[in-house]
C-alpha positions as CSV (number, residue, x, y, z in Angstrom):
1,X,69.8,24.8,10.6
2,X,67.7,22.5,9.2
3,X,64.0,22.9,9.1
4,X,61.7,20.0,9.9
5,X,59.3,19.4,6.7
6,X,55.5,20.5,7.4
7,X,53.1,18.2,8.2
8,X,50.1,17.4,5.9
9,X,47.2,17.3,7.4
10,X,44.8,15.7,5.2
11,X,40.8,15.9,5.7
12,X,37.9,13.1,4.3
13,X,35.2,14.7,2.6
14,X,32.4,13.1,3.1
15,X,30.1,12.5,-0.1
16,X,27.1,14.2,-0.3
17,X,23.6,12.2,-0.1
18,X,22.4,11.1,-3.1
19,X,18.6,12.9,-4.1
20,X,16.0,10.9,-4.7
21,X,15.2,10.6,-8.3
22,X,11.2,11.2,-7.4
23,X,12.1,14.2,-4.9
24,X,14.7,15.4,-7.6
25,X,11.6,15.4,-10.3
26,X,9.2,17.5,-7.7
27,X,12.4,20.2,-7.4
28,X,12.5,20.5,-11.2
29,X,8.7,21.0,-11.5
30,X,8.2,23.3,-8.1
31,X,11.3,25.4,-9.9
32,X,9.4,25.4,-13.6
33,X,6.4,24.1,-13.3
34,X,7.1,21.7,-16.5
35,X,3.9,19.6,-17.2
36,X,6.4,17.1,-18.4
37,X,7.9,16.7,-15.3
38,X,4.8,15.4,-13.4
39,X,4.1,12.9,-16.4
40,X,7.1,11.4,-15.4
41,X,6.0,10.5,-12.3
42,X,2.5,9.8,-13.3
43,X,3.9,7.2,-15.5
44,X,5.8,5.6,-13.2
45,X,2.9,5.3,-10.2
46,X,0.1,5.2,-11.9
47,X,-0.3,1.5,-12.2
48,X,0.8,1.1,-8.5
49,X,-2.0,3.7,-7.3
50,X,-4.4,2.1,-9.7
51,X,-4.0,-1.7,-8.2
52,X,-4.3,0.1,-4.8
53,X,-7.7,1.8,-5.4
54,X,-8.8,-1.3,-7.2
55,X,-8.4,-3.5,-3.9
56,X,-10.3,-0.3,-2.2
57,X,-13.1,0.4,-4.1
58,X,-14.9,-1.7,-6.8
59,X,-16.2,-1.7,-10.6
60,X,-15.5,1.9,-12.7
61,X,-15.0,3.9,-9.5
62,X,-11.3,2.7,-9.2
63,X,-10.8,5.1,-12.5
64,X,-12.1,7.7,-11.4
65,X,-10.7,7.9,-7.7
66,X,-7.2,6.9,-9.4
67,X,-7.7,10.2,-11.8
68,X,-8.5,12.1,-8.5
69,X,-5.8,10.8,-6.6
70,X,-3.4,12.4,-9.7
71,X,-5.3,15.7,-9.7
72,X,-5.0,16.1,-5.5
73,X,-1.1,15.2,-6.0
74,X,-0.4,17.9,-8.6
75,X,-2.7,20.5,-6.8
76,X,-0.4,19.7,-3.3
77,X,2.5,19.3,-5.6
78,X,4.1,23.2,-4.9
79,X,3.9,22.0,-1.1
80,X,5.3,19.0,-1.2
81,X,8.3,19.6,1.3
82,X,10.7,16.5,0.8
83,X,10.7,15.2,4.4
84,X,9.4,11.6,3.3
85,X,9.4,9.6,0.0
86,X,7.0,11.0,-2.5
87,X,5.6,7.5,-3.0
88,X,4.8,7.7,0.2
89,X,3.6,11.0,0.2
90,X,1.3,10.0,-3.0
91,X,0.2,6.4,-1.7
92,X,-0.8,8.6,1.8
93,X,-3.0,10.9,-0.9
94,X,-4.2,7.5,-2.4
95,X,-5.4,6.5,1.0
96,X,-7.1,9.1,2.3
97,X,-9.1,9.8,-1.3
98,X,-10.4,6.5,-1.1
99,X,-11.2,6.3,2.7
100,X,-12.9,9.5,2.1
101,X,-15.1,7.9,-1.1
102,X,-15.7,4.4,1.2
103,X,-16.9,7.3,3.9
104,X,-19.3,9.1,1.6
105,X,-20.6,5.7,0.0
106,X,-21.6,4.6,4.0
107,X,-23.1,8.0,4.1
108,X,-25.3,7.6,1.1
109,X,-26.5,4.3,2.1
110,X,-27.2,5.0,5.3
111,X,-30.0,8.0,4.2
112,X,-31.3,5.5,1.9
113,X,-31.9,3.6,4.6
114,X,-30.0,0.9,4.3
115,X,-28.8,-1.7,6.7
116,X,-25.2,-1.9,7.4
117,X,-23.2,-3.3,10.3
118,X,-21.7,-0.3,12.4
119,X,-19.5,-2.9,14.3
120,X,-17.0,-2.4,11.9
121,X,-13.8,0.2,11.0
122,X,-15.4,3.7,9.8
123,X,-16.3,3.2,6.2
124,X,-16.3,-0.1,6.1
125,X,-18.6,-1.9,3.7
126,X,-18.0,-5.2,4.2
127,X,-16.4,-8.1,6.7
128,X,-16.7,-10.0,9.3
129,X,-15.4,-11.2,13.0
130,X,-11.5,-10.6,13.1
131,X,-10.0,-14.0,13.5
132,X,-7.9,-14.4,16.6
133,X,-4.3,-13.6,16.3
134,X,-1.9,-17.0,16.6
135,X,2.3,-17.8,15.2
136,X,0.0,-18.5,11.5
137,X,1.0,-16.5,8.3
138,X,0.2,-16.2,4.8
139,X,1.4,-18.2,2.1
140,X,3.1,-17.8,-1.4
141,X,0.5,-17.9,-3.5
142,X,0.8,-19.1,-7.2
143,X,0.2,-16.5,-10.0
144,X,-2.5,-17.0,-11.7
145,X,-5.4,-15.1,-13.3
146,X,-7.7,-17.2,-11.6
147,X,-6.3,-17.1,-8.2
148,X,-5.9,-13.1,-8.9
149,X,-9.9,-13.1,-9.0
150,X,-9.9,-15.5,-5.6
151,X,-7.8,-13.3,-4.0
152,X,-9.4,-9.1,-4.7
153,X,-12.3,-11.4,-3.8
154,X,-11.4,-12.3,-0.6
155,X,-9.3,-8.9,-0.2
156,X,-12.5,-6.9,-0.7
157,X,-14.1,-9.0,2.4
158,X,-12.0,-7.4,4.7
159,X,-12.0,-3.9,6.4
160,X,-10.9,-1.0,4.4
161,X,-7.6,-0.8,7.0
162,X,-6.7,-4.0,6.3
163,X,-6.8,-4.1,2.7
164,X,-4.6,-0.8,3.1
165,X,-1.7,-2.6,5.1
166,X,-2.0,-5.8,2.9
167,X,-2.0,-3.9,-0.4
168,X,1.3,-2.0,0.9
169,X,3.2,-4.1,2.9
170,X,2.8,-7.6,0.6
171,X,1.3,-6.4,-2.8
172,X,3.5,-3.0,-3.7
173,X,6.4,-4.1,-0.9
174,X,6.2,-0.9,1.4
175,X,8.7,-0.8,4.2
176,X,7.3,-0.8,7.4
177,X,8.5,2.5,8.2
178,X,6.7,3.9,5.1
179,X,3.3,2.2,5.9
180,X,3.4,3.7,9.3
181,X,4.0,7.1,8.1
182,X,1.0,6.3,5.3
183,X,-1.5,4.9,8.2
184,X,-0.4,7.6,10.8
185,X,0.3,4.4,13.2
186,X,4.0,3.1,15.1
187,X,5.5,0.1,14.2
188,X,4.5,-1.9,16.4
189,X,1.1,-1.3,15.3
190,X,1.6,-1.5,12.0
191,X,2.9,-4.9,12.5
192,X,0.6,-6.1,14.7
193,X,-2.4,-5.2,12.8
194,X,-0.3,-6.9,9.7
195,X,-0.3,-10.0,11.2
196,X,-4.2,-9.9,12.3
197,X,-4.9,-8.7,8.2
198,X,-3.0,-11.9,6.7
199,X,-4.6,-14.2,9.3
200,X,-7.9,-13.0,8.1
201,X,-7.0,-13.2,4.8
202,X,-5.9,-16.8,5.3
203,X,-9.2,-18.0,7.2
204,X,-10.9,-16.6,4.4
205,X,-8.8,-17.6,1.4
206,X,-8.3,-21.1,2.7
207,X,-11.8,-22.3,1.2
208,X,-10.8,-21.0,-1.9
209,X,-8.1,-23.4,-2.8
210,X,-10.0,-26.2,-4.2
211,X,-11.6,-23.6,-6.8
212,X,-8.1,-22.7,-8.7
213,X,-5.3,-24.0,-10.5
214,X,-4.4,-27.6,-8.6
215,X,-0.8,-26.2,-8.4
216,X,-1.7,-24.4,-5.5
217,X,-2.4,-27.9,-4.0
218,X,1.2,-27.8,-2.6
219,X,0.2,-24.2,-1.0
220,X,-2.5,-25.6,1.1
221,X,0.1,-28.1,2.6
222,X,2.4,-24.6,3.3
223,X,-0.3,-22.4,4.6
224,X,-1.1,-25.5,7.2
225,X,2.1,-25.6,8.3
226,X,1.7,-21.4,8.7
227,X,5.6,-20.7,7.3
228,X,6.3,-17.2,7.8
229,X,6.4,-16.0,3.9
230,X,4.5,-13.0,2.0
231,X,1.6,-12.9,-0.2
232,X,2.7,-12.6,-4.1
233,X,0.1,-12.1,-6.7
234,X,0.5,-11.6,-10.3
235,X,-0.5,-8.3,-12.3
């Protein structure tokens, strides 16, 4: 009698997802509470949280809000659950500390008696009309020190939403999915209200261009012609 050989049955083992460095850092720290462990990660976002601030608020405040941003992070730190980046998790931190300062500044000036223009976003300092949505987009923009100055300037004339979404999405290179869990908004939002932020930015940076380096000559000719590229600016 001859026996038939068994069959193999053989099974693929799927491989296991791969942790997120950040997330992996927060485990170590929630499980031992090693200083060192946040410094890690303070080191490697603090110059992306300070730009961000910077386009938010203005002058020595940025330090201090940047500091506080830090503090809030480590004090939320033991909570932090893991269910979304913790870059997106500290740039949502980042957001709300400074449209919480932009919030109490309105305050302040409004019981001093100051005027201000209530047509705008809540805490909104500054700006003006919206410009009307069209195909247009910004342009690559050439980095420079010069044009750097031109362009916080012409950031900072916007409403504090809008320098949020353009800081994100074309300064630090968000996803979209991240700035919509950041701003509390859908995609579609987020996208739309993208768009509307870079045409304002272009109606208001376009009278810039004669004032910096005369490379960017060749960018006026590419903003005309509206080709759908990002805003790039040096650090």
């Amino acid at each position: 009698m001859i026996l038939d050989r068994p069959t193999r049955f053989t099974t693929a083992i799927a491989p296991l997802p791969r942790l997120d460095p950040d997330v992996a850092l927060v485990r170590q720290f929630q499980a031992t509470g090693q200083s060192s462990l946040f410094e890690t990660l303070f080191r490697k976002y603090q110059t992306p949280v300070f730009h961000l601030v910077c386009r938010m608020v203005n002058g020595e405040e940025a330090y201090d809000l940047t500091q506080e941003v830090f503090l809030r992070a480590l004090r939320a730190l033991p909570q932090f659950k893991g269910d979304c980046k913790f870059r997106t998790w500290l740039f949502t931190i980042a957001k709300n500390t400074c449209l919480n300062h932009l919030r109490e500044c309105r305050r302040r000036m409004l019981m001093e008696d100051f005027s201000l223009d209530d047509d705008g976003d809540v805490g909104e300092l500054t700006g003006s009309p919206e410009v009307a949505d069209s195909d247009a987009n910004v342009a690559k923009i050439v980095e420079t020190r010069e044009l750097q100055r031109v362009v916080d300037k012409v950031l900072a004339q916007l409403s504090p939403e809008q320098r949020l979404l353009m800081t994100l999405r074309d300064l630090e290179g968000l996803s979209y999915e991240e700035i919509g869990s950041i701003m509390e908004m859908n995609l579609v939002n987020v996208k739309s209200k993208l768009h509307r932020a870079r045409m304002a930015f272009k109606s208001r940076f376009e009278p810039h261009l004669s004032l910096v380096n005369p490379e960017v000559g060749a960018a006026k000719a590419t903003i005309a012609k509206c080709e759908p590229v990002s805003l790039s600016v040096g650090r």
